[in-house]
N, CA, C and O atoms as a MOPAC input file, in Angstrom:
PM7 MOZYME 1SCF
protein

 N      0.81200 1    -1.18100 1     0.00000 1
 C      0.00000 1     0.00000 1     0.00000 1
 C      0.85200 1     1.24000 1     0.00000 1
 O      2.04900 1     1.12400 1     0.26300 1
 N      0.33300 1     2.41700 1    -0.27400 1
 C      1.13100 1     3.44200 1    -0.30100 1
 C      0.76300 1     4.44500 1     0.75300 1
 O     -0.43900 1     4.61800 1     0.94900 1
 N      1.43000 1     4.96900 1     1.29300 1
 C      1.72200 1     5.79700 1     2.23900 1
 C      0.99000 1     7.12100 1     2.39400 1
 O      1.58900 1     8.15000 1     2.08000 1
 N     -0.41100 1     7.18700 1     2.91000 1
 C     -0.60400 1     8.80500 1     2.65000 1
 C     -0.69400 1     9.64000 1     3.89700 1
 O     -1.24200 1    10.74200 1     3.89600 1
 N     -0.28700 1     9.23600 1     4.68800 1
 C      0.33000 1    10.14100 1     5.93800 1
 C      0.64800 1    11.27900 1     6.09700 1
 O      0.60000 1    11.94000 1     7.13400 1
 N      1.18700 1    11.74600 1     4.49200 1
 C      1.70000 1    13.19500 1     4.31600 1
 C      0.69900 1    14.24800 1     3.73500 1
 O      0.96500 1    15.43900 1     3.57200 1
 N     -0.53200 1    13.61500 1     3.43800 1
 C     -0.92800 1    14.23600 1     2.58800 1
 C     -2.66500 1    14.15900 1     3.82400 1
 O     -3.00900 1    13.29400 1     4.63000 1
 N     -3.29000 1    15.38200 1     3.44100 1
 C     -4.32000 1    15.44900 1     3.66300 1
 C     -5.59300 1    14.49100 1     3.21100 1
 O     -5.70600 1    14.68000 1     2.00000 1
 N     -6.34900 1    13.78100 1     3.53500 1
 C     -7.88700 1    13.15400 1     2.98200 1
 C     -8.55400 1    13.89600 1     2.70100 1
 O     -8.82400 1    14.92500 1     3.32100 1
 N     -9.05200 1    13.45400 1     1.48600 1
 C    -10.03600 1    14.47300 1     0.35000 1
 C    -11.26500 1    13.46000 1     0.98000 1
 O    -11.30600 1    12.26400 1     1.26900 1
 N    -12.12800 1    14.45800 1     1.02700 1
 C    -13.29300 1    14.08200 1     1.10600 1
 C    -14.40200 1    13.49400 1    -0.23700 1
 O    -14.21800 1    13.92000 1    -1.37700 1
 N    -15.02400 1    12.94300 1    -0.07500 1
 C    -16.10100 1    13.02800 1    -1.30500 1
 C    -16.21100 1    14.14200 1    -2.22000 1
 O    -15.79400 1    14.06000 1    -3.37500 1
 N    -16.77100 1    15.20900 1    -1.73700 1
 C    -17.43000 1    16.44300 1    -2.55000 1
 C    -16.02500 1    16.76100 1    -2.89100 1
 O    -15.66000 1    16.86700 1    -4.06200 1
 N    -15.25100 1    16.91200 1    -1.90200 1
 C    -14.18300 1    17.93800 1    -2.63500 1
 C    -13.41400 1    17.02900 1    -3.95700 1
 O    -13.02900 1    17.80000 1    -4.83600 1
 N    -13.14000 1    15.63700 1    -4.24200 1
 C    -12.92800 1    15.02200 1    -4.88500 1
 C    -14.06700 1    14.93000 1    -6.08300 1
 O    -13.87200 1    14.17900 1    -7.03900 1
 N    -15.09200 1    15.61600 1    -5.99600 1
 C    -16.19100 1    15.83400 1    -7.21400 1
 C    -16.14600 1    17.31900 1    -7.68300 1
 O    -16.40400 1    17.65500 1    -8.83900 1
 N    -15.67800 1    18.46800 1    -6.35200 1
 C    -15.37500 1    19.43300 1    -7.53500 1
 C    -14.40200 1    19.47800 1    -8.07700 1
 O    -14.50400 1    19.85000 1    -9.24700 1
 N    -12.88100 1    19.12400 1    -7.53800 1
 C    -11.82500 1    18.88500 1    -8.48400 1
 C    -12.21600 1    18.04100 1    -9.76000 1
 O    -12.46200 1    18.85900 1   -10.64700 1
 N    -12.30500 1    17.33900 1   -10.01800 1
 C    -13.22700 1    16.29000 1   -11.11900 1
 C    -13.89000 1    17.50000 1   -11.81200 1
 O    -13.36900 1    17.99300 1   -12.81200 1
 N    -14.89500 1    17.92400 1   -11.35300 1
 C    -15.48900 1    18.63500 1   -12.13000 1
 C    -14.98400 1    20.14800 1   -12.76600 1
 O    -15.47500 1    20.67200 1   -13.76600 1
 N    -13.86800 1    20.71800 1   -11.92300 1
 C    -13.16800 1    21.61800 1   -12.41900 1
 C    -12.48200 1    21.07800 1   -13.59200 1
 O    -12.60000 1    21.54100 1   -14.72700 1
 N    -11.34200 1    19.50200 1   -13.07600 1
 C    -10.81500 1    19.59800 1   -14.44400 1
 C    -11.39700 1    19.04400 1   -15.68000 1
 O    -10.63900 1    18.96500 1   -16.64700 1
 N    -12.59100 1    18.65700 1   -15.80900 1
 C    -14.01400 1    18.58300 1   -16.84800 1
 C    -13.60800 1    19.83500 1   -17.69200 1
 O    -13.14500 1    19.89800 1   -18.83100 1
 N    -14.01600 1    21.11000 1   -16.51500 1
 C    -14.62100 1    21.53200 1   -17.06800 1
 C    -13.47900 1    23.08600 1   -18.00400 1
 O    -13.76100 1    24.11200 1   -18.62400 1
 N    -12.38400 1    22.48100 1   -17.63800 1
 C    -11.22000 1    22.76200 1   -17.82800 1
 C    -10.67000 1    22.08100 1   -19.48400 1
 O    -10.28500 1    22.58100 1   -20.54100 1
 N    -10.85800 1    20.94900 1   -19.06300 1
 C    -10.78400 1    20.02600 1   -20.66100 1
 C    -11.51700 1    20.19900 1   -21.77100 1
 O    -11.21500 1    19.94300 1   -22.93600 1
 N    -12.96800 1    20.86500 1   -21.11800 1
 C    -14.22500 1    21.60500 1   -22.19300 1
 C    -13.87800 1    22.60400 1   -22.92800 1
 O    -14.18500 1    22.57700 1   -24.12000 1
 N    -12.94700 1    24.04300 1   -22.22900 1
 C    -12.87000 1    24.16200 1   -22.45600 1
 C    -11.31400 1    25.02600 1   -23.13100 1
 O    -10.95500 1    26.11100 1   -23.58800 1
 N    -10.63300 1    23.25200 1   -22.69500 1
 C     -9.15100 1    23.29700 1   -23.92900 1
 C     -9.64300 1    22.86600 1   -25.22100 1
 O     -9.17900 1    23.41800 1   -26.21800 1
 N    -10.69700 1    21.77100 1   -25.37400 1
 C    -11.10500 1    21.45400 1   -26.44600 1
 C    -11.90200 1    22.41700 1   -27.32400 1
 O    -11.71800 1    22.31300 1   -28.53700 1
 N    -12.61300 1    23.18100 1   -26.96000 1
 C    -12.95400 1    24.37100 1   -27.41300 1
 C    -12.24000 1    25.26900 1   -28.39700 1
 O    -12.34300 1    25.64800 1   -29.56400 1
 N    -11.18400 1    25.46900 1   -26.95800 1
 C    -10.16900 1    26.19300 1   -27.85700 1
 C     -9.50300 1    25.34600 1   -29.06700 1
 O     -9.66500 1    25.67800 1   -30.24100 1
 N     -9.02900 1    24.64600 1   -28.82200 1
 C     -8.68900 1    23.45700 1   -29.89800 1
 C     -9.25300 1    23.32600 1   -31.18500 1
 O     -8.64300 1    23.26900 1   -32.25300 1
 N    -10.82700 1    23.27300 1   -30.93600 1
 C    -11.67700 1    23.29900 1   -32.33500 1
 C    -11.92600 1    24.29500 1   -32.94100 1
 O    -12.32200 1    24.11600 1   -34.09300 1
 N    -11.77300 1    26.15300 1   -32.29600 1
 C    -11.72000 1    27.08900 1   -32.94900 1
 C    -10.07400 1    27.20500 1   -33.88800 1
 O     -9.95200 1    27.65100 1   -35.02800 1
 N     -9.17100 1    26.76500 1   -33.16900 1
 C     -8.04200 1    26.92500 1   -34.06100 1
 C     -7.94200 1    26.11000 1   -34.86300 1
 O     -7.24000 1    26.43400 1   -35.82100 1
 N     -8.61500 1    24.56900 1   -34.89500 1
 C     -8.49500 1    23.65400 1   -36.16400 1
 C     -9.47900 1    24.61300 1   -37.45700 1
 O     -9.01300 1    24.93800 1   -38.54900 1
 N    -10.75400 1    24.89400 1   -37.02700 1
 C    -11.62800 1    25.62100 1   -37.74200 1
 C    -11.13000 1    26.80800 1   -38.33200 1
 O    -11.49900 1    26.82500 1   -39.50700 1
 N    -10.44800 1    27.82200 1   -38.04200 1
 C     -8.96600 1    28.81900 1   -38.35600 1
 C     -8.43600 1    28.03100 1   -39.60700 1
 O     -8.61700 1    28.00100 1   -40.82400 1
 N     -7.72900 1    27.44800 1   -38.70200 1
 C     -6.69900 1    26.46400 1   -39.67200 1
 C     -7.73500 1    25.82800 1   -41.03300 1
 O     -7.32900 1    25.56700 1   -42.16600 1
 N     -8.35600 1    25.76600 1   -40.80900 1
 C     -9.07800 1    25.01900 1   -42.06300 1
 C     -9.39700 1    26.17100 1   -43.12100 1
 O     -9.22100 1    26.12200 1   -44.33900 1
 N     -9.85500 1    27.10700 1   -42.43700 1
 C    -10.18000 1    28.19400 1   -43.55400 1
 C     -8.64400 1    28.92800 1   -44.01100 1
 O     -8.57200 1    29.45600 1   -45.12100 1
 N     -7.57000 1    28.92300 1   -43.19000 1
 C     -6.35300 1    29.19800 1   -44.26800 1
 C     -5.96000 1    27.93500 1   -44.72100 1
 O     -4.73300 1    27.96500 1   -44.82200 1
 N     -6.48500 1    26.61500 1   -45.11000 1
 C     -5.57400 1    26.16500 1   -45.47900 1
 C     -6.93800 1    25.82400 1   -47.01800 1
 O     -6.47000 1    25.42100 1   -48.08200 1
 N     -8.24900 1    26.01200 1   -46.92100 1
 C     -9.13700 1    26.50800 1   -48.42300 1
 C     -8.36400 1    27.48900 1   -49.34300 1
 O     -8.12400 1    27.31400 1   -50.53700 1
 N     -7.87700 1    28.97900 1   -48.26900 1
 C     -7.24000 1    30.08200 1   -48.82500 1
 C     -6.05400 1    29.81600 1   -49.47900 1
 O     -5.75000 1    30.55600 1   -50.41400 1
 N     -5.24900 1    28.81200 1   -49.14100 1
 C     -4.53000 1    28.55900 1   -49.37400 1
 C     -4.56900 1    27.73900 1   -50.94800 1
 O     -3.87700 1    28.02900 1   -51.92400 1
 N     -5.63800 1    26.59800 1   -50.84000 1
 C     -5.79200 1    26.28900 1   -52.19600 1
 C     -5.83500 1    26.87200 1   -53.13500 1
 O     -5.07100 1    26.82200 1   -54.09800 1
 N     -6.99000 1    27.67500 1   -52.92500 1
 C     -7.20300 1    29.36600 1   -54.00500 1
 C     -6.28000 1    29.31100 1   -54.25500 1
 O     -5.88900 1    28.43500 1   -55.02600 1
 N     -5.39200 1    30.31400 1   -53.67200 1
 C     -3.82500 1    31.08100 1   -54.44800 1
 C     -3.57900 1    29.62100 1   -54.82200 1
 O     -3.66400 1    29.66300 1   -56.04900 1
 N     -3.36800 1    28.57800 1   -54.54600 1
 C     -2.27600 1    27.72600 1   -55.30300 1
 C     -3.09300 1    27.43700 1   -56.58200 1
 O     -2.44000 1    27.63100 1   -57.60600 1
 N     -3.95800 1    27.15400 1   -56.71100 1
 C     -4.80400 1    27.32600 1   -57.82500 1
 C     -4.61300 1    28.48100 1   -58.82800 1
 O     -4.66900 1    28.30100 1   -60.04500 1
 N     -4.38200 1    29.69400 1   -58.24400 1
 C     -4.38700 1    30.96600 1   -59.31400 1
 C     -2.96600 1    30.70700 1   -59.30500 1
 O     -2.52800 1    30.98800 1   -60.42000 1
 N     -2.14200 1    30.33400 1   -58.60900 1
 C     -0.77500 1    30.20400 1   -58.94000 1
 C     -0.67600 1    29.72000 1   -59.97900 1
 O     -0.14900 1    30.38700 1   -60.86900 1
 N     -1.14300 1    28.38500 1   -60.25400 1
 C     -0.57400 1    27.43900 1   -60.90100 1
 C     -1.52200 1    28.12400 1   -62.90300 1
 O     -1.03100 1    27.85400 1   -63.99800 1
 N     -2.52500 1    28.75800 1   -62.73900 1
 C     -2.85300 1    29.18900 1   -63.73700 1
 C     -1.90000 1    30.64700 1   -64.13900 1
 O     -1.48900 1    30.87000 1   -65.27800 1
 N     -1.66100 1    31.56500 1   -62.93500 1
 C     -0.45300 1    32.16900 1   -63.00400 1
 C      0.87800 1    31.20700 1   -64.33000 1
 O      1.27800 1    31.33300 1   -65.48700 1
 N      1.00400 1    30.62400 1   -63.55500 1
 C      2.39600 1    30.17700 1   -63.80800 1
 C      2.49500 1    29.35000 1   -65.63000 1
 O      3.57400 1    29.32800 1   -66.22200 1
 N      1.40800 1    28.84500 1   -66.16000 1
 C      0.61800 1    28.35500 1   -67.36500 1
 C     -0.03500 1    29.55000 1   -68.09900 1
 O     -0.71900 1    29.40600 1   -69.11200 1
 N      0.20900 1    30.65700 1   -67.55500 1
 C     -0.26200 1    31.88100 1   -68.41500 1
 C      1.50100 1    32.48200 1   -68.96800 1
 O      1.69800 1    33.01800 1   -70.05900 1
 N      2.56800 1    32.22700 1   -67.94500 1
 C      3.37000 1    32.73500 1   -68.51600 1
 C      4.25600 1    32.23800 1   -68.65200 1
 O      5.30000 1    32.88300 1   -68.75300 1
 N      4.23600 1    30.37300 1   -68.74100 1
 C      4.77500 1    29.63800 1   -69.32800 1
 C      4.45500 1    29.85000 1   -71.36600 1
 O      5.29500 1    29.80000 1   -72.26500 1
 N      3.15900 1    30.04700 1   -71.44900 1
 C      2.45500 1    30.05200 1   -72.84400 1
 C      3.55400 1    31.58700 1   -73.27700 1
 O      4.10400 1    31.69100 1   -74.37300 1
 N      3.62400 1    32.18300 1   -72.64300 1
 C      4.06400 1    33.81900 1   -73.42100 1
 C      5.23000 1    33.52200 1   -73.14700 1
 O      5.82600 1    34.13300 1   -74.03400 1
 N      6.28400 1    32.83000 1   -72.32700 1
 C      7.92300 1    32.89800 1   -72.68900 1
 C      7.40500 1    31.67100 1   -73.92600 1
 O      8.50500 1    31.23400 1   -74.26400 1
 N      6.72900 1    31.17300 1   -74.46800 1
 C      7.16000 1    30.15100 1   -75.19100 1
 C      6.73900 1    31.18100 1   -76.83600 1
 O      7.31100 1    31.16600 1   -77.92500 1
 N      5.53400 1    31.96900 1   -76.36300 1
 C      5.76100 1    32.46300 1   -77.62500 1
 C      6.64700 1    33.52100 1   -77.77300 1
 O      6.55800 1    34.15900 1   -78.82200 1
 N      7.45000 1    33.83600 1   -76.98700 1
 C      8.79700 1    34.79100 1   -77.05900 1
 C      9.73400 1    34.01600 1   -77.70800 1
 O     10.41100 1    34.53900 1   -78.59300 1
 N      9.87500 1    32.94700 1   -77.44100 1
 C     10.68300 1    32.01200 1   -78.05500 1
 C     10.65000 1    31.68500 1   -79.39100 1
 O     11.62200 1    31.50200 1   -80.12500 1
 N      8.90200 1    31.58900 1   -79.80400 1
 C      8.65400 1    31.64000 1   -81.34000 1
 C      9.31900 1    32.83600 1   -81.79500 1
 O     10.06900 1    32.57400 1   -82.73500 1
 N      9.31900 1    33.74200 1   -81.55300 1
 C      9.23800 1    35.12600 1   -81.97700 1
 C     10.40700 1    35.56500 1   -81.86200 1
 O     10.43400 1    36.64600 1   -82.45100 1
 N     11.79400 1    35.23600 1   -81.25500 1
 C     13.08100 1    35.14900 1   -81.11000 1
 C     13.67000 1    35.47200 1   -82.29400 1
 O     14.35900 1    36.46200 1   -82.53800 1
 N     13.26700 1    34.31200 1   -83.22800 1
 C     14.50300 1    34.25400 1   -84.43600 1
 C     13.75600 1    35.08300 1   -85.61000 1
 O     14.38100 1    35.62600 1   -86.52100 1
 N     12.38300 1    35.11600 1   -85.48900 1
 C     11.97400 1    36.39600 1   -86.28900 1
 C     12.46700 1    37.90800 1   -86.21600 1
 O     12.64600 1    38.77900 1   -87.06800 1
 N     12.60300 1    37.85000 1   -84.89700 1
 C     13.31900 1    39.36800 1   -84.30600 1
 C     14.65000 1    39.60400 1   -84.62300 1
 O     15.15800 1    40.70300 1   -84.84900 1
 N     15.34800 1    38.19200 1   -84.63000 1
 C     16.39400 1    38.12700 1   -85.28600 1
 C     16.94400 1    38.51500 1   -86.85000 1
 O     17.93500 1    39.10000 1   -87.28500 1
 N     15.85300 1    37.91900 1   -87.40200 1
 C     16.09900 1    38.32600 1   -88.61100 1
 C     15.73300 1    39.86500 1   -89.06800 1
 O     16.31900 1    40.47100 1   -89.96500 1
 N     14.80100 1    40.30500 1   -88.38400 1
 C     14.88700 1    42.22600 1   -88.86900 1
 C     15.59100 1    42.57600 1   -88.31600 1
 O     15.71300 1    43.77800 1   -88.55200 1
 N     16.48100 1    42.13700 1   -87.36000 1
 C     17.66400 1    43.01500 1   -86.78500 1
 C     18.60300 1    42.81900 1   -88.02000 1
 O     19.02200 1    43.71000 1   -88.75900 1
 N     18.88100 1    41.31700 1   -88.10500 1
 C     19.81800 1    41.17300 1   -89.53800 1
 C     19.93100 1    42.28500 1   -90.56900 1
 O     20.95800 1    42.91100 1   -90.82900 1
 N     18.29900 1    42.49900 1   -91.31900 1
 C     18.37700 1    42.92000 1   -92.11500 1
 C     18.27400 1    44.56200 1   -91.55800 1
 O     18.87200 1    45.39700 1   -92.23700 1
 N     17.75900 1    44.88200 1   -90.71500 1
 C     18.56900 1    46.27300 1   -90.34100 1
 C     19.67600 1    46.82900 1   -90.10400 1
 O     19.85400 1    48.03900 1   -90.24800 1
 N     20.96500 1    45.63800 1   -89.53100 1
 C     21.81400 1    46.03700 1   -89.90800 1
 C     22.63400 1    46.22700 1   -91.14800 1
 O     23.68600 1    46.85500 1   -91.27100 1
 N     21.89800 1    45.51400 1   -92.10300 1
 C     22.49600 1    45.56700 1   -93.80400 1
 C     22.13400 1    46.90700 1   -94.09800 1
 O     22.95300 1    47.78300 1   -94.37600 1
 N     20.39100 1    47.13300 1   -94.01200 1
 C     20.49300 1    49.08100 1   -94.45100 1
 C     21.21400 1    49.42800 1   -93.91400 1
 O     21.95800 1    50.11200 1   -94.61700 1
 N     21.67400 1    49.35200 1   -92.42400 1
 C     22.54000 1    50.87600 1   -91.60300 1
 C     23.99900 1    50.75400 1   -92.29900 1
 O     24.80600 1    51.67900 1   -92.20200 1
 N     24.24400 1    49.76200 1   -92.88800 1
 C     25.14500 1    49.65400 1   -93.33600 1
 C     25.52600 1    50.24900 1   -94.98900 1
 O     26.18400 1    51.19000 1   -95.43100 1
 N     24.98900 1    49.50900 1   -95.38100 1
 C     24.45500 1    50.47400 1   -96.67100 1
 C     24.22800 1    51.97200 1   -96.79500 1
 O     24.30500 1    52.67100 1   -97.80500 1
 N     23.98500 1    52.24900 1   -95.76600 1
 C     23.13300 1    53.77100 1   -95.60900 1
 C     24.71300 1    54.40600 1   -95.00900 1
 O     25.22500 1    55.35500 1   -95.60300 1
 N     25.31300 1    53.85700 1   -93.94300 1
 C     27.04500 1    54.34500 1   -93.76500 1
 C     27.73400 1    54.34300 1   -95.16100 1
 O     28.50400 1    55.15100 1   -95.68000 1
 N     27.27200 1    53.31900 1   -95.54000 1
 C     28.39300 1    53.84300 1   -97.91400 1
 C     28.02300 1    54.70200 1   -98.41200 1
 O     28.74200 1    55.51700 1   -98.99000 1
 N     26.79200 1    54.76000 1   -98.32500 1
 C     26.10500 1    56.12500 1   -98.90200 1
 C     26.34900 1    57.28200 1   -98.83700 1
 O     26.44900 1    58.07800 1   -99.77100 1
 N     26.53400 1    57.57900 1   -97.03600 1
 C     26.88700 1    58.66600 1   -96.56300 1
 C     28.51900 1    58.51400 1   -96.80000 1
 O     28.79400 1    59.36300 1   -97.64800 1
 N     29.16300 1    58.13400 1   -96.59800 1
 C     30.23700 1    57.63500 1   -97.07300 1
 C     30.80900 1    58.52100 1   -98.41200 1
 O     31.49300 1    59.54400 1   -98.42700 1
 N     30.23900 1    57.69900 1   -99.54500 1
 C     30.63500 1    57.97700 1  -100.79600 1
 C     30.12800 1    59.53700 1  -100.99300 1
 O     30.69700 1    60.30200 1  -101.77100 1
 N     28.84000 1    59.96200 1  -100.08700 1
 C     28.57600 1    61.27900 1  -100.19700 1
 C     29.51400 1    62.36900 1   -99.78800 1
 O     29.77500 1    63.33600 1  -100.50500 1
 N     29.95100 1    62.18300 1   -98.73200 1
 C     31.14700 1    62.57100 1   -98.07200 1
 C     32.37300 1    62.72700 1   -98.92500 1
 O     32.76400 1    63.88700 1   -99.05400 1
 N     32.85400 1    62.06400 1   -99.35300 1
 C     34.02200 1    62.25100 1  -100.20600 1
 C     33.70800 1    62.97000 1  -101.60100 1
 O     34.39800 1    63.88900 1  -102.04200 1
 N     32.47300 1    62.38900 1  -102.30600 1
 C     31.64900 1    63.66200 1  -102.95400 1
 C     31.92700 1    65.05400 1  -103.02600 1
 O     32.30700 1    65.75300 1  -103.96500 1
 N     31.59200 1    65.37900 1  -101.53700 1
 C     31.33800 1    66.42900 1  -101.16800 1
 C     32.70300 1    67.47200 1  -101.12700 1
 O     32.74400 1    68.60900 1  -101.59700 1
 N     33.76100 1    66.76900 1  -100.44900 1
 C     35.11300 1    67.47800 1   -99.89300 1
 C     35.69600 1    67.74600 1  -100.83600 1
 O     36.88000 1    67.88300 1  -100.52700 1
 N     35.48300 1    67.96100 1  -102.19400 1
 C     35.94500 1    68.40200 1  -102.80900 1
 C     35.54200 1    69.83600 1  -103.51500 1
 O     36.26200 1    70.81000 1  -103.73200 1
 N     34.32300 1    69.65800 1  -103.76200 1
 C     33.22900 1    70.94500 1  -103.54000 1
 C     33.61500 1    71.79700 1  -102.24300 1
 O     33.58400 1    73.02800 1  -102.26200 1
 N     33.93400 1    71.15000 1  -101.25700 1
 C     34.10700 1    72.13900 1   -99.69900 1
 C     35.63100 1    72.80900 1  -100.46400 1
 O     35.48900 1    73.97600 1  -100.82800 1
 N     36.47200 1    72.44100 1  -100.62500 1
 C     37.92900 1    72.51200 1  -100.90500 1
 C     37.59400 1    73.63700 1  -101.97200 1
 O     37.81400 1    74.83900 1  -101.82300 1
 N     37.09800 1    73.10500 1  -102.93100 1
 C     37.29800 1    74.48200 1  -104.51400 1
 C     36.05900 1    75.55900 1  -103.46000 1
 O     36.20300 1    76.71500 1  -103.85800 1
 N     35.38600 1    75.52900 1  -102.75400 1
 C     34.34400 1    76.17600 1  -102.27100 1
 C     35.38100 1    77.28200 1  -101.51100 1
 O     35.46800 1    78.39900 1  -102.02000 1
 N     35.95700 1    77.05500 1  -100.62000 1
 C     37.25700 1    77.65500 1   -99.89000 1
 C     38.15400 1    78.40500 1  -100.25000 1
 O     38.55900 1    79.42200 1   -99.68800 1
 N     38.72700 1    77.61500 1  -101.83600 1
 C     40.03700 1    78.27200 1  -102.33700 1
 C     39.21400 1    79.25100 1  -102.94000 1
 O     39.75600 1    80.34800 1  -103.08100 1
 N     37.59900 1    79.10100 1  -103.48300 1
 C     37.46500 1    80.33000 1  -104.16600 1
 C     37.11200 1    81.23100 1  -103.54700 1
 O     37.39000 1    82.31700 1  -104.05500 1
 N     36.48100 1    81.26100 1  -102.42500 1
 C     36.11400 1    82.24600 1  -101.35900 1
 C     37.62400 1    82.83100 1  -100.80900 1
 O     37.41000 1    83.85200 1  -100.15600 1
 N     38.77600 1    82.57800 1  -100.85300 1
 C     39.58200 1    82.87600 1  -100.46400 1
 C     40.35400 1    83.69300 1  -101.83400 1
 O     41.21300 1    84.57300 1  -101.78500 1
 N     39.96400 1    83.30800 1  -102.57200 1
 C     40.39700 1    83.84800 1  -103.88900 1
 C     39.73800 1    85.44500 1  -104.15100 1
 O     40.33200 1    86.49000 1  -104.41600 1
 N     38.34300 1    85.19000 1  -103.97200 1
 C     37.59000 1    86.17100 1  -103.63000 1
 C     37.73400 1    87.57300 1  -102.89400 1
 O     37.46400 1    88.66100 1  -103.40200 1
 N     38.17100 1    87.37200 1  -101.70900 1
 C     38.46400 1    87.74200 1  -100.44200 1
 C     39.77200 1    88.25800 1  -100.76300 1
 O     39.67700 1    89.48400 1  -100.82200 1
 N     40.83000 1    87.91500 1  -100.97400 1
 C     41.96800 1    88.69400 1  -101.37600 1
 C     41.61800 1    90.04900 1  -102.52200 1
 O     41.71900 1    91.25100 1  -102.27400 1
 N     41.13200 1    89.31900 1  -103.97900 1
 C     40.47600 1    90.57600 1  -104.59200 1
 C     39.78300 1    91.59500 1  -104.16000 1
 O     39.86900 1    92.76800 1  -104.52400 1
 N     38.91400 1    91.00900 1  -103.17500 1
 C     38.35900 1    92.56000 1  -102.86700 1
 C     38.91700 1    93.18800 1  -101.92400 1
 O     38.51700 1    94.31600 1  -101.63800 1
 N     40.20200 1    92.45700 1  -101.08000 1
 C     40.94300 1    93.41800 1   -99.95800 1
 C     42.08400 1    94.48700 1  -101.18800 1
 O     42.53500 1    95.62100 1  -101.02700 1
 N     42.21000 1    93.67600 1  -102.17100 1
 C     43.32500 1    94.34600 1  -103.09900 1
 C     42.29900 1    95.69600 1  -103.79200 1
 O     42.52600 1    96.90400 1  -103.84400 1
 N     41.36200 1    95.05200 1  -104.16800 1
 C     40.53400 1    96.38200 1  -105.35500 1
 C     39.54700 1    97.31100 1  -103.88200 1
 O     39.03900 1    98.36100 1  -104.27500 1
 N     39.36300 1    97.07500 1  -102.78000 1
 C     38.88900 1    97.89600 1  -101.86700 1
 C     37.50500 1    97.75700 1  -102.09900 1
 O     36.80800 1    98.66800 1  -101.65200 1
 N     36.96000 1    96.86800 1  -102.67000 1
 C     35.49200 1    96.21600 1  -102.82000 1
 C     34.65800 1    96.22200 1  -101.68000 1
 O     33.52700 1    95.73800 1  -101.74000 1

């Protein structure tokens, strides 16, 4: 047997309200318990949602890098051929240029030709 010498005797009643305190104590841990599972349940619906719009998210712009990808080597090619005009269009200006510097040159010597005559005749 065990020893209760040290300890006070509970009576009846008082051994029915302890009992019934921790009842009523367990009522309401469980309580609490079922409001936070009930919580928990509605973020974890919310949670579906977004993963749901995620995943249509993510299939909306899987489809558009893929048609970037179509559209890559098309882009490629008007760059190609834009750089052939700019290039073309640099000869142009080019050949215009050298054209030109010679017209600038007789343009000069004659303005300078000019310019002496009339410092000489007082024009």
């Amino acid at each position: 047997m065990v020893d209760k010498s040290g300890r006070p005797v509970r009576t009846g009643p008082e051994r029915i309200r302890k009992l019934a305190k921790a009842a009523l104590n367990a009522d309401v841990t469980v309580e609490q318990v079922d409001t936070i599972l009930e919580g928990l349940s509605e973020t974890l619906e919310d949670l579906n949602n977004s993963t749901g719009n995620l995943d249509a998210t993510l299939e909306r712009f899987n489809d558009t890098i893929s048609r970037i990808d179509e559209l890559a080597p098309r882009l490629i090619g008007v760059v190609d051929r834009l750089e052939g005009i700019v290039t073309r269009v640099e000869r142009i200006v080019g050949i215009g240029e050298s054209v030109i510097l010679p017209l600038g040159v007789a343009e000069h010597a004659i303005r300078g030709a000019l310019d002496r005559v009339r410092r000489t005749t007082g024009l």
